[in-house]
C-alpha positions in Angstrom: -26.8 2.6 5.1 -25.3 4.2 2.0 -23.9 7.1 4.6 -21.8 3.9 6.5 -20.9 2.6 3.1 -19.7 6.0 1.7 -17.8 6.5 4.7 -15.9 3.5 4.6 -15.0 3.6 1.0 -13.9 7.4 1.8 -11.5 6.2 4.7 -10.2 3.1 2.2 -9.3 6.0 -0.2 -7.6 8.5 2.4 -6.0 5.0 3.7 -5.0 4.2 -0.1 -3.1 7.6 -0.3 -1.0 7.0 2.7 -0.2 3.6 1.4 1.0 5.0 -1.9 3.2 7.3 0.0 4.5 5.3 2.1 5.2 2.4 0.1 7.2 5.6 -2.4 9.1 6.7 0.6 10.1 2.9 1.4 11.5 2.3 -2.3 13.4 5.3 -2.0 15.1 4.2 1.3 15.6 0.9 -0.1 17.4 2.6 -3.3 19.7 4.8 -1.2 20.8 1.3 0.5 21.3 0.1 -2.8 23.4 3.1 -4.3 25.2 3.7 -0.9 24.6 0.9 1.3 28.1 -1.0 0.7 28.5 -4.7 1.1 25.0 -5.1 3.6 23.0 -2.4 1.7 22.0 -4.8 -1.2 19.9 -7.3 1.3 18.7 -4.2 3.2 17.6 -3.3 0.1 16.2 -6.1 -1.0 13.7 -6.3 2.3 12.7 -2.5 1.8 11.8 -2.8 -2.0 9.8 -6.4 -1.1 8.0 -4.6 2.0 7.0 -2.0 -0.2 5.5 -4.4 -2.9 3.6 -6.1 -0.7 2.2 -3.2 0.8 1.1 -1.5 -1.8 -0.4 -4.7 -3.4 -2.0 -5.2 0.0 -3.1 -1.2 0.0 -4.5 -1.7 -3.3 -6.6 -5.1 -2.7 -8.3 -4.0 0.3 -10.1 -1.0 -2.3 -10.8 -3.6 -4.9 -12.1 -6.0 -2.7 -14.6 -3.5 -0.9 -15.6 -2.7 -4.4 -16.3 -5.7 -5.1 -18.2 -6.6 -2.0 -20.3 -3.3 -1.8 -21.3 -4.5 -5.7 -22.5 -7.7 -5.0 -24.1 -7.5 -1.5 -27.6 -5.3 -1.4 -29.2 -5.2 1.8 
């Protein structure tokens, strides 16, 4: 059982990576609509930089939470 659990918290950490990248290469699209978007780039902007947040909180929460879960429940 701690080979499953090991294993999951090792693909929530590779998964956690990604996340982090991806949500950095979404705020840097959403700045270069911002610098050089022109009249539309500001609420293109605006959707890219909350997508990213939300993301990444979500990214972020789904490790904490499996922490949390693999603390409290022995079997």
């Amino acid at each position: 059982m701690d080979g499953l659990i090991e294993t999951g918290l090792a693909i929530l950490e590779w998964g956690q990576r990604l996340g982090l990248i991806a949500a950095a290469i979404a705020f840097l699209i959403g700045g270069y609509f911002l610098i050089l978007g022109g009249d539309r780039g500001r609420p293109k902007a605006i959707g890219w930089f909350i997508g990213a947040a939300v993301g990444l909180v979500i990214v972020m929460g789904a490790y904490g939470l499996a922490e949390g879960i693999d603390g409290n429940i022995k079997f």
